[in-house]
N, C-alpha and C positions, 0 to 999 in steps of 0.2 A: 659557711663561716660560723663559727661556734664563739659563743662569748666568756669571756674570760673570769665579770662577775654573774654569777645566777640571781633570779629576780629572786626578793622577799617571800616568803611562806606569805600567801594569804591568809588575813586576819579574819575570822571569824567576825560575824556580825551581832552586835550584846544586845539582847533581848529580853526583856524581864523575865518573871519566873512567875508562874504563880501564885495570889496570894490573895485568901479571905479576908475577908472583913464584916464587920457589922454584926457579931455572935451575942452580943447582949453579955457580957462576960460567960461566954458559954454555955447558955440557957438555952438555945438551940441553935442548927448550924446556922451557917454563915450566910448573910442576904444577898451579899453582895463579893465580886471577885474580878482580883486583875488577870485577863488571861496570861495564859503564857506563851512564850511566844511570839508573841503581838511588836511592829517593828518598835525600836526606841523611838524615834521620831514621832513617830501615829502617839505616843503615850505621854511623849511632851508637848504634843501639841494641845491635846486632848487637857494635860494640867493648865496651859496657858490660858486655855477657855475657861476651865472652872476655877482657876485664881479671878478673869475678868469678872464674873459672876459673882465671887465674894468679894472683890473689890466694888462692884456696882451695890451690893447689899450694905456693906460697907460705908457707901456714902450716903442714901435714903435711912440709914439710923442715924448717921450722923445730924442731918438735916434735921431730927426730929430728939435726940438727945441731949440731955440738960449740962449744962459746964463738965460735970464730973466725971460724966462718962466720953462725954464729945472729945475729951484727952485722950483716952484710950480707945477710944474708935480711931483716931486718927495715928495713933503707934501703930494700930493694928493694919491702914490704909498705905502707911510707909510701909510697913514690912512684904505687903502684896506687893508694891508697886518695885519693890526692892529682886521679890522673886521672880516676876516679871519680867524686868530689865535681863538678869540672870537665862531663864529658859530662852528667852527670845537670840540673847548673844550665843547660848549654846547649839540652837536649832541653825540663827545664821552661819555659825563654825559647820557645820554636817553638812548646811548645803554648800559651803566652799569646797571644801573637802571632796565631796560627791561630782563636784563639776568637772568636766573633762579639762584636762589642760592644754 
């Protein structure tokens, strides 16, 4: 029996691209690089750890910061915990999505 609609073209899977960093304004190459390649997921998870990290660094200046900056350390506390929120609901979307039905 032959079906009458045909399945979807599978979607390729998005992957980053390469890309340097750290060149000192280009005073020699680059220290540091995102592979390419590398899954989406592996590289958002990877941002979620090192958002926690500047979130954690984040609060031990705060702790030790005098009124004027303890403002903007804590703009800057919201804004992590803002990204956070964010990668985590888009990682939960990927593994819904990836779940068998």
């Amino acid at each position: 029996m032959s079906k009458i609609v045909p399945d979807p073209p599978a979607t390729p899977r998005r992957k980053p691209t390469y890309t340097a960093f750290g060149c000192c304004n280009g005073n020699h190459p680059p220290l540091f690089s995102v592979c390419e390649g590398i899954e989406l997921e592996d590289a958002l998870v990877h941002l979620s750890l090192q958002i926690q990290c500047a979130k954690d660094t984040t609060a031990q200046a705060c702790e030790r910061a005098d009124e004027q900056f303890k403002t903007l350390l804590i703009a800057a506390q919201q804004s992590l915990e803002m990204s956070t929120v964010l990668i985590d609901t888009v990682l939960d979307g990927m593994e819904a999505n990836a779940a068998p039905e």
